[in-house]
C-alpha positions as CSV (number, residue, x, y, z in Angstrom):
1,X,-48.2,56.6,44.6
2,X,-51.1,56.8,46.8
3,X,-53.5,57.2,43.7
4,X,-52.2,54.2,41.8
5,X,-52.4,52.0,44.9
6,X,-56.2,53.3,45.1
7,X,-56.6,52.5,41.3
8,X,-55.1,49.1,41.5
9,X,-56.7,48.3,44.9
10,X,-57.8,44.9,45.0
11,X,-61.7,45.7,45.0
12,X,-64.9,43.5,45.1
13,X,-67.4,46.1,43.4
14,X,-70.0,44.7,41.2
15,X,-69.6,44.7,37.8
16,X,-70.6,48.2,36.0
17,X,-73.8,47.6,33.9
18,X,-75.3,50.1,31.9
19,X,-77.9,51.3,29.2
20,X,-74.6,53.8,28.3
21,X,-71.6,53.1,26.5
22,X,-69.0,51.0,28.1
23,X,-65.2,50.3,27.8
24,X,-63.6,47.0,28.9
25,X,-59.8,47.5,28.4
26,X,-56.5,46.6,30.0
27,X,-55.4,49.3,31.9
28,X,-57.6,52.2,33.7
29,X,-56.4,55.4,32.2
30,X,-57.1,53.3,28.4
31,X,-60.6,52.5,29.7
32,X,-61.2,56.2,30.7
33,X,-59.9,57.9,27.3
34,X,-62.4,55.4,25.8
35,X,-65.4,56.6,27.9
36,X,-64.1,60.5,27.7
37,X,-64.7,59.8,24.0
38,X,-67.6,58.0,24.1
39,X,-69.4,61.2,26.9
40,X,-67.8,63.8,24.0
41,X,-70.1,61.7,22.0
42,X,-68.1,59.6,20.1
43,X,-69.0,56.0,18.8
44,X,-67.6,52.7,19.4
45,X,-65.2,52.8,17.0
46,X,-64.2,57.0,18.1
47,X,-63.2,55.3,21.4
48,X,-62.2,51.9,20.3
49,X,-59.4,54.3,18.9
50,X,-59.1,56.5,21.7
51,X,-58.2,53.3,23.9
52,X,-55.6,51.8,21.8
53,X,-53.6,55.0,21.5
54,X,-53.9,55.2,25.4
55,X,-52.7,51.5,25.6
56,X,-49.5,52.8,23.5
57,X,-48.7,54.9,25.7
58,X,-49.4,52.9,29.2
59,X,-49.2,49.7,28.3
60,X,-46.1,49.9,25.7
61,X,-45.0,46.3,26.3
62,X,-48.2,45.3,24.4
63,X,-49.0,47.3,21.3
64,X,-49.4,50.4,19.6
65,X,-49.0,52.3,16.2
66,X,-45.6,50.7,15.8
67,X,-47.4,46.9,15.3
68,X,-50.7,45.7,14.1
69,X,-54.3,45.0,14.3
70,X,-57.8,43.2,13.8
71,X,-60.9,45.3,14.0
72,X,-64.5,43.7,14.3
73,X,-67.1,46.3,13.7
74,X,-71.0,46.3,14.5
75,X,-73.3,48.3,13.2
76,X,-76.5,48.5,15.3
77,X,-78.9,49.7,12.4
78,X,-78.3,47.3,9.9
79,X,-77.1,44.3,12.1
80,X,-73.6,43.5,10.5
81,X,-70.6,43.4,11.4
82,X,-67.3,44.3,8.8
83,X,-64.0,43.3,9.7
84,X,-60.3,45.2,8.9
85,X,-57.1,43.8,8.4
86,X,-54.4,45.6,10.0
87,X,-52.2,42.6,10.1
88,X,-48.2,43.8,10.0
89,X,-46.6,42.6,6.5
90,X,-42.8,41.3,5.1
91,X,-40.7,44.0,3.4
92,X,-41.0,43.5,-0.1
93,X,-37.0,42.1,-0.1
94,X,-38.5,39.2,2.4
95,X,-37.8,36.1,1.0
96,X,-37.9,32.4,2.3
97,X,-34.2,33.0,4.1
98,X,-35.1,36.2,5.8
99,X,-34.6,34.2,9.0
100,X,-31.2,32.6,7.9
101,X,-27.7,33.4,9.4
102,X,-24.9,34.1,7.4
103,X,-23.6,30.9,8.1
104,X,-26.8,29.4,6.1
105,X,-28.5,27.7,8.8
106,X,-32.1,29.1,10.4
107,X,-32.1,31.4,13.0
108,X,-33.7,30.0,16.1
109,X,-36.9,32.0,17.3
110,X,-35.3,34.1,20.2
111,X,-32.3,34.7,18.1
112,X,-34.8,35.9,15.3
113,X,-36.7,38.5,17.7
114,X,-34.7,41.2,18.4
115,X,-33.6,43.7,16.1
116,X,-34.7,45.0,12.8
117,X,-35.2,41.8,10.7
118,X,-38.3,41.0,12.8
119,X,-40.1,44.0,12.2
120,X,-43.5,44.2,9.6
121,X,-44.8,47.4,8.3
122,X,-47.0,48.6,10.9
123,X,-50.8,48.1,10.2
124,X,-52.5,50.0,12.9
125,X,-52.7,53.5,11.9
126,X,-54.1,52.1,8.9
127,X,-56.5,50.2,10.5
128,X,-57.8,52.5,12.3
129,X,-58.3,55.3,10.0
130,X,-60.1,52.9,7.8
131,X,-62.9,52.3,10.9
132,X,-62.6,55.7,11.2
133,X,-63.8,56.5,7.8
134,X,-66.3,53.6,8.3
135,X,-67.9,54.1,12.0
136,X,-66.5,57.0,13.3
137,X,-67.6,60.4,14.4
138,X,-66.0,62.7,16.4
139,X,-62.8,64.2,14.2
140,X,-59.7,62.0,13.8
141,X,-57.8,64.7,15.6
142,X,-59.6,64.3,18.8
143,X,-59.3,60.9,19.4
144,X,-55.5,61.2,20.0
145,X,-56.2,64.0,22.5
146,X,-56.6,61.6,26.0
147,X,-52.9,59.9,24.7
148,X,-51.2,62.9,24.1
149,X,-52.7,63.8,27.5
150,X,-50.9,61.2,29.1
151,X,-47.4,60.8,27.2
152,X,-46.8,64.5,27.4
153,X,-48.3,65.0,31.4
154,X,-47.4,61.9,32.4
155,X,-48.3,58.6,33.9
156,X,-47.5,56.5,36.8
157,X,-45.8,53.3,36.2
158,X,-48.4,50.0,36.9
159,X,-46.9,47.2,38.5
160,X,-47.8,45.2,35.3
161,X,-45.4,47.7,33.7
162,X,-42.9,47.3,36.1
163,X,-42.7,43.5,36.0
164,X,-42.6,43.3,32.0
165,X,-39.5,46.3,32.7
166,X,-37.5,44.0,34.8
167,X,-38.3,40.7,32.9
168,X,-37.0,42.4,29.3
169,X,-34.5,44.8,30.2
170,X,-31.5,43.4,28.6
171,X,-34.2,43.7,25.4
172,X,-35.1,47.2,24.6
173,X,-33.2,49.9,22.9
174,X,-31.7,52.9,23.9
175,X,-34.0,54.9,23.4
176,X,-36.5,53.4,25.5
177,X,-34.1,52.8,28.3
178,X,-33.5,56.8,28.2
179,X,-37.3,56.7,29.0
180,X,-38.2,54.2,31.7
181,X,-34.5,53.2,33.3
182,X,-32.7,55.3,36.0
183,X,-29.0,56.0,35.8
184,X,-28.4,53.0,37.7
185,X,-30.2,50.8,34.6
186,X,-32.9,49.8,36.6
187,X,-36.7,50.4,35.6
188,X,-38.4,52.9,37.3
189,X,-40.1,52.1,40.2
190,X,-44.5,50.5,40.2
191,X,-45.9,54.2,41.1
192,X,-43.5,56.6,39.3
193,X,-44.5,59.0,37.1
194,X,-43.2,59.2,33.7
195,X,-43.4,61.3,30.6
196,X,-42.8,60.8,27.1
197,X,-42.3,63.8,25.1
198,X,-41.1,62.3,21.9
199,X,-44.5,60.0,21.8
200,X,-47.0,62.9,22.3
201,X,-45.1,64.9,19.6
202,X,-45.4,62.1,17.3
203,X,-48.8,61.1,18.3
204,X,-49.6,65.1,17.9
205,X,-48.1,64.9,14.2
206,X,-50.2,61.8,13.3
207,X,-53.5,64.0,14.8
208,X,-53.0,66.9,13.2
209,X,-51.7,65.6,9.6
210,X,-53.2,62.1,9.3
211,X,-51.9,58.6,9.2
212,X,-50.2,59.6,6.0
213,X,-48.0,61.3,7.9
214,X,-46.5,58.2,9.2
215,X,-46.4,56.2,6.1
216,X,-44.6,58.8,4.2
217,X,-41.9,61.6,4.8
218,X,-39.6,62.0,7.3
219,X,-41.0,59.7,10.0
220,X,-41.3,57.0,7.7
221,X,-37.5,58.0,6.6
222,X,-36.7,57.9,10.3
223,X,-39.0,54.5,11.2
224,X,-36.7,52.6,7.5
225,X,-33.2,53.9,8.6
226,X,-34.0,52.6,12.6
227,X,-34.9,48.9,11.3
228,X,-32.1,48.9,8.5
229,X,-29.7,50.0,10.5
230,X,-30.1,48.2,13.5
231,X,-27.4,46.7,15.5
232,X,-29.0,43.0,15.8
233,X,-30.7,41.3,13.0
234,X,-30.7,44.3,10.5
235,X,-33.6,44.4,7.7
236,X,-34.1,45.6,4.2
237,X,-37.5,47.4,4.1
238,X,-37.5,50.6,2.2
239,X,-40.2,53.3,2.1
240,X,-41.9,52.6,-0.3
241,X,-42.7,49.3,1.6
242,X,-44.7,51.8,4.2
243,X,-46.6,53.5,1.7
244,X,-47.6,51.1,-0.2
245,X,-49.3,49.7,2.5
246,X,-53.1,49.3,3.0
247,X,-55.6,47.9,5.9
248,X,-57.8,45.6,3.7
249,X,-61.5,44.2,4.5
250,X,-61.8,41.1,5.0
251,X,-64.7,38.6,4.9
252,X,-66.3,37.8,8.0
253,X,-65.6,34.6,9.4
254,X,-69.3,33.1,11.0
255,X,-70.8,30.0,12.0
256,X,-73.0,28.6,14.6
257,X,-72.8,27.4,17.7
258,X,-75.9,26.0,19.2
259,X,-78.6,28.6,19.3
260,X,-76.1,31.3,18.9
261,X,-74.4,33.3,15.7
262,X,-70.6,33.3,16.0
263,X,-68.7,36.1,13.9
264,X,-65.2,36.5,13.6
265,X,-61.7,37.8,12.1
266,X,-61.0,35.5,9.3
267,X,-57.3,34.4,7.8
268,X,-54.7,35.9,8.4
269,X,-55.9,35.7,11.5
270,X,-56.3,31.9,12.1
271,X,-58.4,32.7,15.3
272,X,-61.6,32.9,14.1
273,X,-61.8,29.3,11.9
274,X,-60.2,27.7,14.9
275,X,-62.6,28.9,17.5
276,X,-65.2,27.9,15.4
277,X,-64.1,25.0,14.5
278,X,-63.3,24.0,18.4
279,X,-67.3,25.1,19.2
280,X,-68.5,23.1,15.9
281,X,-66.9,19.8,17.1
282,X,-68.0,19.8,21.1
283,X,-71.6,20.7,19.7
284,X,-72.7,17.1,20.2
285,X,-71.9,16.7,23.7
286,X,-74.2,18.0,26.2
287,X,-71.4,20.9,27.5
288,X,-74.5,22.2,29.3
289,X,-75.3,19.0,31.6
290,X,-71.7,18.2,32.5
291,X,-70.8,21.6,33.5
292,X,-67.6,24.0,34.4
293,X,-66.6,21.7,37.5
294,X,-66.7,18.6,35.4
295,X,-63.2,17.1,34.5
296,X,-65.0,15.2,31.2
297,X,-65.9,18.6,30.2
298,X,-62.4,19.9,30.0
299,X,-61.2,16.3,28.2
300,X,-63.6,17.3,25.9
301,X,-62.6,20.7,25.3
302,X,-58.8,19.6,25.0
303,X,-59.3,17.2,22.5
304,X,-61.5,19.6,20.2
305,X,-58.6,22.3,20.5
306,X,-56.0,19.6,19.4
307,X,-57.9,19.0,16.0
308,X,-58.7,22.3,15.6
309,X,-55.4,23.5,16.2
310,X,-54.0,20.8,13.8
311,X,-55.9,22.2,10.9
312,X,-55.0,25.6,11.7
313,X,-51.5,24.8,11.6
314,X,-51.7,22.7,8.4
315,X,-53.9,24.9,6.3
316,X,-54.3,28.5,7.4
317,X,-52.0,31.5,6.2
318,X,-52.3,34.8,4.2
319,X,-55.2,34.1,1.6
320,X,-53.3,36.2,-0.5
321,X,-50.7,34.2,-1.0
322,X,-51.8,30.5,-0.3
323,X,-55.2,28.6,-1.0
324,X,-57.1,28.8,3.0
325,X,-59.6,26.1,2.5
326,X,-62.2,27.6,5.2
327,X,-65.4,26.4,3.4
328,X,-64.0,23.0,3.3
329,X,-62.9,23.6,7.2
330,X,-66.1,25.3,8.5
331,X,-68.7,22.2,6.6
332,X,-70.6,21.0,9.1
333,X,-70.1,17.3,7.7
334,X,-66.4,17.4,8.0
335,X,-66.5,18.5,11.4
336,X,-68.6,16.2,12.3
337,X,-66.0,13.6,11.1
338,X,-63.6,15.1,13.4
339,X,-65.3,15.5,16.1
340,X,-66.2,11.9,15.5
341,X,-62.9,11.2,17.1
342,X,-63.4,12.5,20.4
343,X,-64.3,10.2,23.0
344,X,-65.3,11.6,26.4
345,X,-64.0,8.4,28.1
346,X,-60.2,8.7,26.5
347,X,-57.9,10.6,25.2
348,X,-56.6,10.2,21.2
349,X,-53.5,8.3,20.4
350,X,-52.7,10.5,17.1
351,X,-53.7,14.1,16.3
352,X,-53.1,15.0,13.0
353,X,-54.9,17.3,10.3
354,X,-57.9,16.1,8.3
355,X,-58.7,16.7,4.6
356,X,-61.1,18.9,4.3
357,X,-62.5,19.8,0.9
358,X,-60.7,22.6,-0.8
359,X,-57.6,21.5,0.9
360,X,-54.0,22.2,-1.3
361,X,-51.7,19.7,-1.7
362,X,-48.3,20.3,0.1
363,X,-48.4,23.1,2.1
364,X,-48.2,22.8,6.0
365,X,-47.6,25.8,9.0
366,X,-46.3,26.2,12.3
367,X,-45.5,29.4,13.5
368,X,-44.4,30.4,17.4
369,X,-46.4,33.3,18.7
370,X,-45.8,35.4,22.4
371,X,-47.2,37.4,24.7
372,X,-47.5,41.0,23.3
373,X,-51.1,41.7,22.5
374,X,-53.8,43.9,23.9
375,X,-57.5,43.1,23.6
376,X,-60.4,46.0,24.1
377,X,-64.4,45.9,23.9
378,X,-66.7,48.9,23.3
379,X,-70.4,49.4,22.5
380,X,-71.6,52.7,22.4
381,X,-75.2,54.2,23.4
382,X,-76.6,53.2,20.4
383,X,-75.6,49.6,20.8
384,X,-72.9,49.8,18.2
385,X,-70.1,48.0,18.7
386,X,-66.0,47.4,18.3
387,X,-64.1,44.6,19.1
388,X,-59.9,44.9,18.5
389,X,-57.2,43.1,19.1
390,X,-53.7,44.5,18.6
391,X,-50.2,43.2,19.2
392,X,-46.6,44.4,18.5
393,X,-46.2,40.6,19.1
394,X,-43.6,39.5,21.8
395,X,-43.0,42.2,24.8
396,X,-41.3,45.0,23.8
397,X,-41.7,43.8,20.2
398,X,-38.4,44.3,18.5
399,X,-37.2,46.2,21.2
400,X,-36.7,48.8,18.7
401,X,-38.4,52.3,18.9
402,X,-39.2,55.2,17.3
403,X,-40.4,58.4,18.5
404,X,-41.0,56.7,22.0
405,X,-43.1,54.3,20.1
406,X,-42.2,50.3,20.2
407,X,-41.8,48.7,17.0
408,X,-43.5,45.4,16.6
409,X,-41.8,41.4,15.6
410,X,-44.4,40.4,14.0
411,X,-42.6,38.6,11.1
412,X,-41.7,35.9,13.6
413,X,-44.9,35.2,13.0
414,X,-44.0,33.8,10.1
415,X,-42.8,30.3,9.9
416,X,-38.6,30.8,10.4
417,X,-37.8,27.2,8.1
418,X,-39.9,27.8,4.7
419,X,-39.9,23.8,4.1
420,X,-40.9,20.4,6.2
421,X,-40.6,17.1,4.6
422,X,-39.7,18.3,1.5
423,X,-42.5,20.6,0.7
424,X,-43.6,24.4,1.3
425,X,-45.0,25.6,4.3
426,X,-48.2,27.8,4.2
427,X,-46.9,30.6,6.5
428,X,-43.3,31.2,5.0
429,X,-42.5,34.2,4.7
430,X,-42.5,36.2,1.4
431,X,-42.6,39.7,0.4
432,X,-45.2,41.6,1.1
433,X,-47.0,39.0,2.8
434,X,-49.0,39.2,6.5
435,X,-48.2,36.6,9.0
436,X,-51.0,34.4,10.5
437,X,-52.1,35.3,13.6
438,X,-54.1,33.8,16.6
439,X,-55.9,37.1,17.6
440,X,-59.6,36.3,18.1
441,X,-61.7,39.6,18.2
442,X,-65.2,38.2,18.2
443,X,-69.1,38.8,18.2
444,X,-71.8,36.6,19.3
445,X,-75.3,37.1,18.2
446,X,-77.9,35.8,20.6
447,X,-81.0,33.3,19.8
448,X,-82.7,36.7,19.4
449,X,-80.2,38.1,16.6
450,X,-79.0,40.8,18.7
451,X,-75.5,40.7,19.9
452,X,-75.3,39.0,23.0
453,X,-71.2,39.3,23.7
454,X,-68.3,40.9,22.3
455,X,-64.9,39.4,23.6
456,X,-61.3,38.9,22.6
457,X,-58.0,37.8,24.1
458,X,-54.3,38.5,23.9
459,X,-51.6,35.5,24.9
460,X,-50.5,34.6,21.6
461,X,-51.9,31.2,20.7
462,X,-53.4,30.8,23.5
463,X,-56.1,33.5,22.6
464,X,-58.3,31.2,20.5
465,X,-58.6,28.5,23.7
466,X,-59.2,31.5,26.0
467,X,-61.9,33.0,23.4
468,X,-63.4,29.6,22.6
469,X,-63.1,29.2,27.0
470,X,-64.8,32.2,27.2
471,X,-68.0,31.0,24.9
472,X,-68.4,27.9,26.2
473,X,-68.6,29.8,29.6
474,X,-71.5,31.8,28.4
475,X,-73.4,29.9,26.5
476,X,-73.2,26.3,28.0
477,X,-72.1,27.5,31.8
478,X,-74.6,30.7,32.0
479,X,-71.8,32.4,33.7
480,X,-71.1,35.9,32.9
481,X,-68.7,37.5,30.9
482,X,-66.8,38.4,34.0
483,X,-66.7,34.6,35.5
484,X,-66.1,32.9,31.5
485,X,-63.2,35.1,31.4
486,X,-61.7,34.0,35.3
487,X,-62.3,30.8,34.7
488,X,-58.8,28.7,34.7
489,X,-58.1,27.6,31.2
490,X,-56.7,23.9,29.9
491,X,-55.0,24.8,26.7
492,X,-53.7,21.9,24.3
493,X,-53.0,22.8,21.3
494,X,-51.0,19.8,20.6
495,X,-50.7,16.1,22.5
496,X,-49.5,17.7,25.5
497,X,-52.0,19.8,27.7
498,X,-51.1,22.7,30.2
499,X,-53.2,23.2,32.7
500,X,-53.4,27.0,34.5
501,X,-52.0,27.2,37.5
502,X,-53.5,28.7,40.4
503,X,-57.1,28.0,38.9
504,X,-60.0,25.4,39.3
505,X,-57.8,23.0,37.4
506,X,-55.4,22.2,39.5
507,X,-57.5,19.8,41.3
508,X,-59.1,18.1,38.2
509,X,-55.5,17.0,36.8
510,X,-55.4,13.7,38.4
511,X,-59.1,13.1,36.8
512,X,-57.7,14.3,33.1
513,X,-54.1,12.0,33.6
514,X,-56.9,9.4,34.3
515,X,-58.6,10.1,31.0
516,X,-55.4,9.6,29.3
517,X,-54.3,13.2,28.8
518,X,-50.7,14.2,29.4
519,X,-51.3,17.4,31.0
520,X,-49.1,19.7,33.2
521,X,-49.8,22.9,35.4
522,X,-48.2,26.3,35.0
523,X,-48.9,29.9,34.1
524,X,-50.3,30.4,30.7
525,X,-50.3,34.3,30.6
526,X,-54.1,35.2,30.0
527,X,-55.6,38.3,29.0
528,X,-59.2,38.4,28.1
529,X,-61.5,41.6,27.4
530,X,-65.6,41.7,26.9
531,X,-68.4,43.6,26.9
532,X,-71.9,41.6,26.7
533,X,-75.4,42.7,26.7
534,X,-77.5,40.6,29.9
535,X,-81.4,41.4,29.6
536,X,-81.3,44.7,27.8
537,X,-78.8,46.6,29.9
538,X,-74.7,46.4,28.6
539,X,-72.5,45.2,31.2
540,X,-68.6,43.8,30.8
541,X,-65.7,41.6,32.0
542,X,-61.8,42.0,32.5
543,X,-59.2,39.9,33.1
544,X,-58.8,39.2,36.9
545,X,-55.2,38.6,35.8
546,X,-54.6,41.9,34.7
547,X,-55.1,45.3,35.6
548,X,-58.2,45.7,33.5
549,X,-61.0,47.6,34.3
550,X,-64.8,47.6,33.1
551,X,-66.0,51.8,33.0
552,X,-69.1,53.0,31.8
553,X,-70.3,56.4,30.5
554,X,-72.3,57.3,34.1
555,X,-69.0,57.4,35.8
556,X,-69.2,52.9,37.5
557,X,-65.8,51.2,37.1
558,X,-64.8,48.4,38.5
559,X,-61.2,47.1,39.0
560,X,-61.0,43.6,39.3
561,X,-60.0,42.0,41.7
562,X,-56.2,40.1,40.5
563,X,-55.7,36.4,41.2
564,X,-52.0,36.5,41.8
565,X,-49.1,37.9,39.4
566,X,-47.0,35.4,37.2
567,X,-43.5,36.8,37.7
568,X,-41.6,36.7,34.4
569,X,-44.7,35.8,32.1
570,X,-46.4,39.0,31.8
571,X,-49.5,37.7,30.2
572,X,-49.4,40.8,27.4
């Protein structure tokens, strides 16, 4: 107990900068199976890796091999970055009433959520043995090493942990009651330490025989009978459904803001064309001159997040299955039209979606989207980089597991009633189809064309107005990584406006109500990771309302200092 309170002491160290690798994670022990890869000499990717399957095992009310994932990759000697899909898809039997009750009628979204039905083929393992093949080094085998390490040995309980235990016990299975509930079915106590043999046997399976080995055979036997048979919600998704399933390159999303290059995960991921599109449209006000502490500047950025976010829900989806009209989105003239409509003295009347060209006819989306996600930023020696973001979706996911391992919800995702106003939406679900996503892992080239910041988010839709926050923060505010990502966030992605609690905002909400917006304050349930490079030298920033840590290869971590818990909205 006396080593965790150490590890989570509320510190004010400087940041760690170095000309080494460094990890910027959501938990410690993650953070340090990412720098023992990258000292073992590993790249970003090799420990990009390494830290997820830590998080899986520390942090297993946020993601894992049991959900899905977004990979941005940057290769130092040739300057590009390629981008993996390891988005979660429907079992081939989806079809537009996978949500529907047997008395006909939609399920609601927290009905929805628990129990097999909810659960998409997992992507990550996929994902990550395709950056493997593309950027990694060391042998797959022993990247899994630090996480067997800690499910077999053991860990102690965080109090992040704890909290999201207490808030969702009445939501997990068995099986992972058996692993982090006492006999008296309450969660083990902040400081406890706690194994998890069936996780390190599985992640020891996966190392030594390949990801294969959970797409196909017995595991993927054992992963189809625990969704199918499941007590709440029960699904259809067979096995061939898991082995039939690939991670897929995608496109990268970029565009410009200002002087700088932004690069991003395009659809299904709806963060990157969103964030863009939010920086695109503020571009003509000086962001600069009125500055972080100016209440115009936040009316500003509210009203560029609701147009952005009413294209995004109109138009974006799986590009495999519906016409995403991102050229039409991303032209410079058509944003300017929108942000035509933003007026720093007042707030709009309407929001609604534009036309851009390329747009279908008669599709629209609206999906609902938690708090399960994890975010993590590498760059290795060599100034490569990896930028992920991975979810099982809502806490806990499912609330099923497997082998220790949480299986994800990601097909609430999806949009639960396939029509509105007659028509098709664009995120229904269908088989075989990925649902869109908010994640944001994203790169940002500086006015010399060298990366200049690497930074993602998890909080469900809230990661594109923390990623687009964090930017702004950067490149307008000159603040660094670190102070972007502390700074309190005003997230509207519709007419109303929530302001975060606890934060600079507070006072300035009087000042927005003045400029017409109809804004409230409460907990928004952040999470923000980034590593960014500051006049030559690599430094990073972590989320001062989680337990994340900046560690570099020379041995400098810093633990943030927290700015107050959120009970019952662990921000995952």
């Amino acid at each position: 107990m006396k080593k965790l309170i150490l590890l989570f002491a509320f510190l004010a160290a400087p940041v760690a900068a170095s000309a080494q690798g460094v990890v910027s994670a959501a938990d410690p022990r993650a953070a340090a199976a990412g720098t023992e890869i990258l000292n073992a000499g590993g790249s970003a990717t090799d420990a990009a890796i390494a830290t997820m399957l830590a998080l899986n095992v520390v942090e297993p009310q946020s993601a894992g091999i049991g959900g899905g994932a977004f990979f941005l990759q940057y290769n130092a000697k040739t300057n590009k970055i390629r981008t993996i899909d390891g988005r979660e898809a429907a079992p081939m039997a989806a079809d537009n009433r996978w949500f529907y009750g047997p008395d006909g009628q939609p399920l609601d979204h927290r009905a929805a959520v628990p129990g097999g039905r909810s659960v998409g083929v997992p992507g990550t393992l996929r994902a990550m043995a395709l950056a493997h093949a593309r950027g990694g080094r060391l042998p797959w085998a022993r990247l899994f090493q630090p996480a067997i390490r800690l499910a077999r040995d053991g860990f102690e309980v965080s109090p992040r942990l704890n909290n999201a235990l207490r808030s969702y016990a009445p939501h997990v299975d068995v099986g992972t009651r058996a692993i982090y509930y006492g006999a008296d079915g309450k969660p083990i106590a902040t400081g406890t330490r706690v194994t998890n043999p069936q996780q390190a046997a599985l992640l020891e399976r996966v190392a030594k025989l390949g990801p294969d080995s959970f797409y196909v055979g017995p595991q993927a036997e054992k992963l189809v009978a625990t969704v199918n048979n499941a007590a709440r919600n029960p699904s259809k998704m067979t096995t061939g459904d898991l082995a039939s399933y690939a991670a897929k390159d995608r496109p990268v999303l970029c565009g410009t803001y200002r002087a700088y290059r932004i690069c991003s995960m395009g659809p299904p991921s709806s963060g990157g064309v969103t964030v863009l599109m939010i920086l695109a449209q503020l571009e003509r006000f000086d962001m600069a001159k009125l500055g972080k502490d100016n209440p115009v500047a936040w009316h500003l950025f509210a009203e560029s997040s609701r147009l952005a976010y009413a294209d995004r829900d109109m138009y974006v989806g799986d590009p495999d299955y519906v016409q995403v009209p991102l050229a039409g989105l991303l032209n410079r003239k058509y944003l300017a039209g929108r942000s035509a409509l933003i007026s720093p003295d007042k707030s709009m009347a309407v929001v609604e979606a534009g036309k851009p060209v390329g747009a279908p006819k008669r599709i629209k989306a609206q999906s609902m989207e938690v708090h399960g996600t994890t975010s993590l930023s590498i760059v290795d020696k060599a100034g490569n980089v990896t930028q992920v973001t991975t979810t099982i979706e809502s806490p806990f996911g499912s609330g099923l597991s497997v082998d220790g391992t949480m299986l994800n919800n990601e097909l609430t995702d999806f949009d639960i009633v396939p029509e509105k106003d007659g028509y098709l939406v664009a995120n229904r679900v269908e088989g075989g189809k990925r649902p869109r996503s908010s994640m944001a892992p994203t790169i940002v080239y500086g006015p010399d064309g060298k990366v200049r910041l690497a930074i993602g988010a998890a909080g469900g839709s809230t990661i594109i107005a923390q990623v687009a926050k964090g930017i702004i923060g950067v490149v307008d505010w000159k603040l660094s990584a670190q102070d972007a990502i502390g700074l309190g966030l005003l997230y509207a992605p519709g007419m109303m406006a929530m302001a975060e609690k606890g934060t600079q905002l507070d006072a300035m909400v009087p000042a927005l109500q003045a400029l017409g917006e109809k804004v409230q304050s409460g907990p928004l349930g952040l999470k923000m990771n980034a590593v960014e490079r500051v006049k030559g030298r690599w430094t990073g920033g972590a989320d001062p309302r989680s337990e994340g840590v900046v560690m570099d290869q020379q041995g400098h971590t810093t633990v943030i200092t927290r700015v107050g818990a959120q009970p019952n909205r662990p921000s995952e």
